[in-house]
N, C-alpha and C positions, 0 to 999 in steps of 0.2 A: 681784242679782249672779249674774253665771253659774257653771258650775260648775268651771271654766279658770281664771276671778280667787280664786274661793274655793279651790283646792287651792294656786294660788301663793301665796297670802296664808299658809296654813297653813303651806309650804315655806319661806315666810321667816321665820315665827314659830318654830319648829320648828327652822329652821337658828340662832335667837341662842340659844333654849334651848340647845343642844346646845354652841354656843360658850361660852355660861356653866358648862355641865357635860358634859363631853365623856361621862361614866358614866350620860347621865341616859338610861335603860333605853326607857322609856317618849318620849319625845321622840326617840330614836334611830328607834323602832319604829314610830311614826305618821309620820315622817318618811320612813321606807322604802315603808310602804303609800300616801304621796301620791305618793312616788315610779311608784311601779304603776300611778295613775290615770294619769300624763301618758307609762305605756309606755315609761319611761327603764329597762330591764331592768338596765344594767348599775347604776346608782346607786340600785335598790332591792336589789340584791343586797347594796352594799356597804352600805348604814345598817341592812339586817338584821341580817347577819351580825355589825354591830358591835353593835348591842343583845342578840344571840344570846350573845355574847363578855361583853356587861356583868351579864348577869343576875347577880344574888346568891342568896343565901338570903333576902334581904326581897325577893323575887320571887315573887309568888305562884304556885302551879303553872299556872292555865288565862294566864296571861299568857305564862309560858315555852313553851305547848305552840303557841299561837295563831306565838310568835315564831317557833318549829326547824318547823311548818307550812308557814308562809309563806317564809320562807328554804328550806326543802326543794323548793316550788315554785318559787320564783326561780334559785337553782340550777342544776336541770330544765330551766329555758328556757335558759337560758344551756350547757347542753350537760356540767354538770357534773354529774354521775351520780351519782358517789361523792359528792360533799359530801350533793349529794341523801338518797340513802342514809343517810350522818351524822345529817342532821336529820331524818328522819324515824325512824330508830331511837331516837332520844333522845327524838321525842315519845312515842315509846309505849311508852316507860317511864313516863311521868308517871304519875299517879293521877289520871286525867280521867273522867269519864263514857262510858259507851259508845260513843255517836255517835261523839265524837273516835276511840276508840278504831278505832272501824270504818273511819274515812275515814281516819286513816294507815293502816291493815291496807292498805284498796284502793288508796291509792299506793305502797306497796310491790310489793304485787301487781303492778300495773302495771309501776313500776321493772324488777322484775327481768323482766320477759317481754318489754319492749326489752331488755335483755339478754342477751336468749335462757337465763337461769335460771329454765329452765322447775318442776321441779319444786321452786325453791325459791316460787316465784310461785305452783301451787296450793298449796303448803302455806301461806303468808299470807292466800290469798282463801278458801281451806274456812274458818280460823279467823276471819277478820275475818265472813263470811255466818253463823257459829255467833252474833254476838252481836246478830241480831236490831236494827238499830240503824235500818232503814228505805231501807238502800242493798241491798238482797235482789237486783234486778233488776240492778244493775251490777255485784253480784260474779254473777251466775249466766251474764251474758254475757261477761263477761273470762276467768269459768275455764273456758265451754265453747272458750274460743280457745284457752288457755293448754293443754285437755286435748288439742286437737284439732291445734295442735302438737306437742304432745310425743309421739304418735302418728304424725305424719309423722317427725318428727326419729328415732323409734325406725327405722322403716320407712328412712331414708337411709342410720342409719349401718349398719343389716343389709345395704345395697344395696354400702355399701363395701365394707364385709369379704366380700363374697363379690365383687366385683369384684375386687380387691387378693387373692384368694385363688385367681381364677381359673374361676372361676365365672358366666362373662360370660351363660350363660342365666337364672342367677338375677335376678340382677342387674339385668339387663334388667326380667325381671317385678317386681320392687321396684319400680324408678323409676317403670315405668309406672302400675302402683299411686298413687307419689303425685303423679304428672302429673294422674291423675284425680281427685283429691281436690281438688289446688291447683297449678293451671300453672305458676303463677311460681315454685315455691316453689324458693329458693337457686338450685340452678345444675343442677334436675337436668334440664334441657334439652338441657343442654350434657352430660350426663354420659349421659342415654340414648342421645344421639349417638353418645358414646366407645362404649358395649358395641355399638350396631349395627354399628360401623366391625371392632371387635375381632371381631364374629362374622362380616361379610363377608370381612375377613382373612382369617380359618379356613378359611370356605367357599373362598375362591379359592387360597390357598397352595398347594393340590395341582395346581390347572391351572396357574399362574404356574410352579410344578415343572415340569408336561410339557409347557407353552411352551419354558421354559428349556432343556431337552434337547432338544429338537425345535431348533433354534437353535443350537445346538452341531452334531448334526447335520450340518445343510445348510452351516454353515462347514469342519466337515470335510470334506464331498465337493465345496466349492469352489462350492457355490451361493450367491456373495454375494448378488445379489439377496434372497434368499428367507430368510436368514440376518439381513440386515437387517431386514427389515418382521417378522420373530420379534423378536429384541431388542429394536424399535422400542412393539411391541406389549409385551412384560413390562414396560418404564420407564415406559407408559402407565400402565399398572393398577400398578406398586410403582417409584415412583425409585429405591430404592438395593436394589432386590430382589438379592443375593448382588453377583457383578463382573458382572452385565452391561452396565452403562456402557462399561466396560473392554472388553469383548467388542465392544460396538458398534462403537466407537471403531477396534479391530483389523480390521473387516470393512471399515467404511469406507474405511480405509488400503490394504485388498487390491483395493477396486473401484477409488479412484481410480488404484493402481498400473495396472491391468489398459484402463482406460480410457485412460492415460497411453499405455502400452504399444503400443496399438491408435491412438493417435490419430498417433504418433512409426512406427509403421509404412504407417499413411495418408501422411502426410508425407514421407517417406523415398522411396513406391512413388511418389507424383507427382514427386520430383526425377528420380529415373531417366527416367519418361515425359519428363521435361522435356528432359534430356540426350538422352535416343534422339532429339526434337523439335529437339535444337539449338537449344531455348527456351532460351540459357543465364540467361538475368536471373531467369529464374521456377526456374531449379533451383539458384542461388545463396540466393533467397528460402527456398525448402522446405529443402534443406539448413543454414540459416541458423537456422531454425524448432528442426530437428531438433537441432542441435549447444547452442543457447539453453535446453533442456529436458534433454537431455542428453548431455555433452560427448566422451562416450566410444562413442555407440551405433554401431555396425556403422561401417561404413569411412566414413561420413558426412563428415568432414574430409577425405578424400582424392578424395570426389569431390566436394565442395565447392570444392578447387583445381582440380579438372577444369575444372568449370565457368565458373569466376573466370580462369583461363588463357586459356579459349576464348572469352571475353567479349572478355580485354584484346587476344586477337590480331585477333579479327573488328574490334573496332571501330580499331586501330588498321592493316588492311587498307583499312576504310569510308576512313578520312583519305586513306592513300594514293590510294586509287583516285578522288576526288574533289581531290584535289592533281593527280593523275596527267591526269587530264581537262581540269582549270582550264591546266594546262602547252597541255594537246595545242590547246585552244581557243585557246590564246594566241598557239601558232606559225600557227595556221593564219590569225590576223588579224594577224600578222608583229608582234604586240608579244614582241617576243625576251625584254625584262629580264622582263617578266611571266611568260613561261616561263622561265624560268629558278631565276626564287623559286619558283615551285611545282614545279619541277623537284628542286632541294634540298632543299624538303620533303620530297620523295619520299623520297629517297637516307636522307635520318638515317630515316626509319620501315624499309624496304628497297633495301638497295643493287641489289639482283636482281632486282628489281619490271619484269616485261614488258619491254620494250625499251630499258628508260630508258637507261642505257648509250650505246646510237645516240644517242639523240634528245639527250642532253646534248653528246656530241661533237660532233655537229649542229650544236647553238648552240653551242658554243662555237668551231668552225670558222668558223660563220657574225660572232659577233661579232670577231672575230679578224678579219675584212675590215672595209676602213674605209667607212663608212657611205654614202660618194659621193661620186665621179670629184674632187670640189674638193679634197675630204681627202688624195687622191696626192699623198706627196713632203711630208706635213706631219709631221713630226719627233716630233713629241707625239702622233701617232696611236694606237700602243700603249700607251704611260701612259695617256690617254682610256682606252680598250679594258679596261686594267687595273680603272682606279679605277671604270667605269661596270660590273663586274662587284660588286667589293669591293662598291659603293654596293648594288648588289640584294639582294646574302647580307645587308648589314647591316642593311635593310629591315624583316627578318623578327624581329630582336634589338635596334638600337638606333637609333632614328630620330635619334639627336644627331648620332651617327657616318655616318649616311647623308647626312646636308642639309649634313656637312661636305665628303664626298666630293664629292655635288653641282655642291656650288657650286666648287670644285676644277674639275670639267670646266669648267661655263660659263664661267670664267677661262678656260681654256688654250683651251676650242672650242667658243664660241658656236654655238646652235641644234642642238649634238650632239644626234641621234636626240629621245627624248621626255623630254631633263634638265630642260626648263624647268620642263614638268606635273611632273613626279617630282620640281624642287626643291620648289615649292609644296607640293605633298603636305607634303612633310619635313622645311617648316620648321610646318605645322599641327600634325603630331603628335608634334612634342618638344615637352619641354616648356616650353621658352623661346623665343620668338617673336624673333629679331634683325631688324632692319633690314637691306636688302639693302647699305647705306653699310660698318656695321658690319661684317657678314661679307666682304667685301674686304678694308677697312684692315688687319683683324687676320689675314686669309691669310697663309703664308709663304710659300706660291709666287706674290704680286703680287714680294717682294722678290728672288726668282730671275729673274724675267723682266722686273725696271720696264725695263732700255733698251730692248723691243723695241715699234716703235709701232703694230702693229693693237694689242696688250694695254695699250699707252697711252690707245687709241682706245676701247678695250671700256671702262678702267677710267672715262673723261670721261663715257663715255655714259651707264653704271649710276649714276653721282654725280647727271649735272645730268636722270636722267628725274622724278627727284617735279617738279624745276620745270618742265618740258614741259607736263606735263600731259597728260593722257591723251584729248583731244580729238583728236590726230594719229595715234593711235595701233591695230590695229584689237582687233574686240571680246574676243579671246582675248588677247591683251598686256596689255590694258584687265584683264581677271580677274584675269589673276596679279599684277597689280601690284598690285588690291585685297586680294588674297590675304595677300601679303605685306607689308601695312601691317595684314593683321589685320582687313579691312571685309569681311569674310563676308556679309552682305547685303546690299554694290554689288557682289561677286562672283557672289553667286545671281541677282540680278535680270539679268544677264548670259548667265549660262548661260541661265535661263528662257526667256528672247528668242531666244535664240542657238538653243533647243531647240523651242520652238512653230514657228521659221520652215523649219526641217530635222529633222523628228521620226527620222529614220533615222541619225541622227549618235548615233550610240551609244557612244562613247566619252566624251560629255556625261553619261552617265546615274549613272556611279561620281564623276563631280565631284557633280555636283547631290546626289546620293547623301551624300557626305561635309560637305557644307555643311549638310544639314535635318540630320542628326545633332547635328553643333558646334550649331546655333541648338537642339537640342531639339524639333524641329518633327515630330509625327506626322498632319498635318493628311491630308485628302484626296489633295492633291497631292502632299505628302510619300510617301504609302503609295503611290501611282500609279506614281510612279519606282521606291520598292522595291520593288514587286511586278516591274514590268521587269526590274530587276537578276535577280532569284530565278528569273522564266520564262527568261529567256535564258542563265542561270548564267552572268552576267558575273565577271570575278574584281576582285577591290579589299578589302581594308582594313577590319575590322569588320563582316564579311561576318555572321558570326554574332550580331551585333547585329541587322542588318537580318531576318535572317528570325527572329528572338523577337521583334521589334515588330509584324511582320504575321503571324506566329501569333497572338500575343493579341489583333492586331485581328478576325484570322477567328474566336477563339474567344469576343469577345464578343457576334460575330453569330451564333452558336450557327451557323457553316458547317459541314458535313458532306460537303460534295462533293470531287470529287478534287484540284483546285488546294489545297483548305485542308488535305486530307491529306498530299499531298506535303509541303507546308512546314512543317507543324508534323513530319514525321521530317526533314527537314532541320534542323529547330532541335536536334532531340532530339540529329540527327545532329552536329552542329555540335558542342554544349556538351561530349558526352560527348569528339570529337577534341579541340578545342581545350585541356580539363582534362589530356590524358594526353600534350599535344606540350609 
């Protein structure tokens, strides 16, 4: 039988004993030592201490010593010191033999030296080595530990008291002292540390002083720099050395002022450059700069309107002078109304503007004559005259009111000057597309004029052209009538033809123009026409459309040359008039 089933076997014999007599001393106590064999610490503890608990007086002494022994061990393991303690001072009180006597002596000894009761620990192991009992060797190597502690422990706590008293060179030699004896011992690693730390303190305290004043110093005479990298250096070697934090802090404040200061007068000296430059955009920026940092400095807001003044006058000069042009180009290819909208333009920017003055009474003396020798003696000649001015001013403000004026003339005077193309325009860019049926029926002047019969004649013709059909009709009739049903691409393909077979018909280029717009087309062909438009500064309608589409075409070809420079400042030029009209 192994020695596993024979301890269980006793543990169960042992365990009914005990159930038959819970006092039985002796069953309690071989019960706790089988316990031990199978390493169950905690339920040897407990059947000891309960036989420890039951002994009597018909307990014979060496059975009670063997029990507070063994329980004083089990104890021990288990981390309880003091009970420890308990049983083993109650064994050696017994009346036992010396051996016994000696081996509790030696776990006391023991005992108390994890305890760190040093001298009560030699005093146990001298008297336990006095009784000669055969254990000589384990008390003579316990109490050289236990002297050889209390030795260093003497030597720490001297190391205290003169550390804690200020005596950081003593101190020092203490510890090292028991550094040499025993490295580990407690914490004096850590505390040799502390005094070297407190004597370099000392040693540097006088230079971190003449740091400190030196640093003071150089902030008094306004050497931030060098005032810096002083303080910088004292928070290095001591963080909370006296307020130099504070000090730093304060210097910082005077350099970033001073670089602030200096940067706000950089700034300020390029706006003026800019303004004596007549840069005005760039001295709007730098003043802008300057007033954003701070809002008060030197007259900065006053020449910031300088410049902002002279911006909006220049570029609203640019307009003029580019209206002013677009007019003059317009009379000289005798489209009158065309001059005339760019003429008005003129006027609301400056009424004073070079000759304008003539050149409106011009046209408007010129349009004031009736357009040709058939028109003599025609009664509605001036209404025409009238309404085909109104029709241009409204051109520029309300295309609903334009394509009503319009169609007003083509009533009263068929093939008047260029109302056809100008109604077409007029009815693409309102926003409600009518029939050309619809815009008669609902005229009021069909109902002023129904008895007379050319305007019977007109009104038959305009009703029955959708059923005609456009096969009679020639290719510019053929346009506007797709025009005005809205078929934008049987109009394009019209003009296209119309324009490959007579590339010099340049008054096709502003239709074609407006059709790749409506469809959204920036194709080849597309851009080919508006480049046209742009080289020849033709005038028409979303002009500043046209050159942002071929600027960003030039700028996706990364161009650089001078066709793509003109037109991207005619963009620029463009967005900046058109936002300020």
């Amino acid at each position: 039988m192994s020695w596993k089933k024979n301890t269980e076997k006793k543990i169960e014999a042992y365990t009914r004993a005990v159930e038959l007599d819970p006092q039985f001393v002796e069953a309690l106590f071989n019960l706790g030592l089988a316990y031990k064999k199978q390493k169950d610490n905690a339920r040897t503890e407990e059947f000891l201490r309960r036989a420890y608990q039951a002994t009597n007086e018909g307990t014979n002494d060496g059975t009670k010593f063997k029990i507070a022994y063994e329980l004083a061990a089990a104890s021990r393991t288990l981390g309880k010191k003091r009970e420890a303690e308990e049983a083993l001072l109650h064994a050696k009180k017994l009346p036992v033999d010396p051996a016994m006597r000696a081996a509790v002596a030696l776990e006391l000894g023991r005992l108390f030296y994890e305890q760190g009761r040093l001298p009560e620990a030699a005093t146990e192991l001298r008297a336990g080595r006095q009784l000669g009992a055969g254990f000589e060797n384990d008390f003579a190597e316990l109490l050289r530990t236990v002297e050889s502690e209390t030795g260093l422990q003497t030597l720490y706590e001297s190391a205290q008291r003169a550390r804690a008293g200020g005596s950081a060179g003593l101190a020092k030699n203490l510890y090292e002292q028991i550094r040499a004896k025993s490295p580990n011992y407690r914490d004096v690693t850590a505390r040799l540390l502390e005094v070297e730390t407190a004597l370099a303190d000392e040693t540097q305290k006088q230079s971190l002083e003449a740091l400190y004043v030196q640093a003071q110093k150089y902030a008094a005479e306004e050497q931030w720099e060098m005032a810096l990298v002083a303080y910088e250096s004292v928070l290095q070697q001591n963080a909370l050395f006296k307020d130099a934090r504070v000090k730093l802090q304060e210097v910082r404040t005077q350099m970033e002022e001073k670089l602030r200061t200096r940067d706000l007068e950089s700034e300020y000296a390029a706006g003026m450059a800019a303004l004596r430059a007549k840069d005005w955009s760039r001295a709007i920026l730098s003043f802008e700069k300057v007033l954003a940092a701070d809002r008060n400095f030197r007259d900065a807001r006053r020449r910031l309107g300088e410049a902002q003044n002279a911006l909006e006058r220049e570029s609203m000069e640019i307009v003029a002078a580019r209206n002013y042009a677009e007019g003059v180009n317009a009379m000289n290819r005798n489209d009158l109304g065309q001059a005339l909208a760019a003429f008005e333009k003129v006027r609301k920017i400056n009424p004073k503007y070079r000759n304008l003055e003539t050149l409106l009474a011009e046209l408007e003396s010129t349009l004031a004559t009736p357009a040709s020798e058939t028109q003599t003696g025609n009664p509605s000649a001036p209404a025409v005259d009238s309404l085909y001015r109104a029709a241009l001013v409204a051109e520029d403000t309300d295309w609903m009111q334009a394509r009503l004026l319009y169609e007003k003339i083509q009533i009263l005077q068929p093939g008047y000057r260029d109302v056809v193309d100008r109604l077409a325009q007029a009815r693409i860019n309102s926003e409600k597309i009518e029939t050309p049926q619809v815009a008669i029926q609902t005229e009021p002047v069909a109902e002023e004029h129904n008895s007379g019969t050319g305007l019977g004649w007109a009104f038959a013709a305009l009703l029955v052209l959708p059923a005609v059909g456009s096969m009679f009709l020639s290719p510019m009739v053929r346009a506007r009538f797709h025009m005005s049903r809205a078929d934008y691409l049987g109009a394009l393909r019209i003009y296209e033809k119309l324009l490959e077979r007579n590339p010099k018909r340049v008054h096709l280029y502003p239709k074609l123009a407006h059709l790749y717009l409506l469809l959204g087309r920036t194709d080849e062909r597309a851009l080919k026409v508006f480049k046209t438009i742009l080289q020849l500064n033709l005038v028409m309608p979303n002009l500043e459309q046209i050159n942002t589409i071929v600027a960003q075409h030039f700028l996706t070809e990364g161009r650089t040359d001078s066709d793509a420079i003109q037109v991207f400042e005619d963009a620029l030029k463009a967005e900046q008039g058109w936002k300020r009209q």
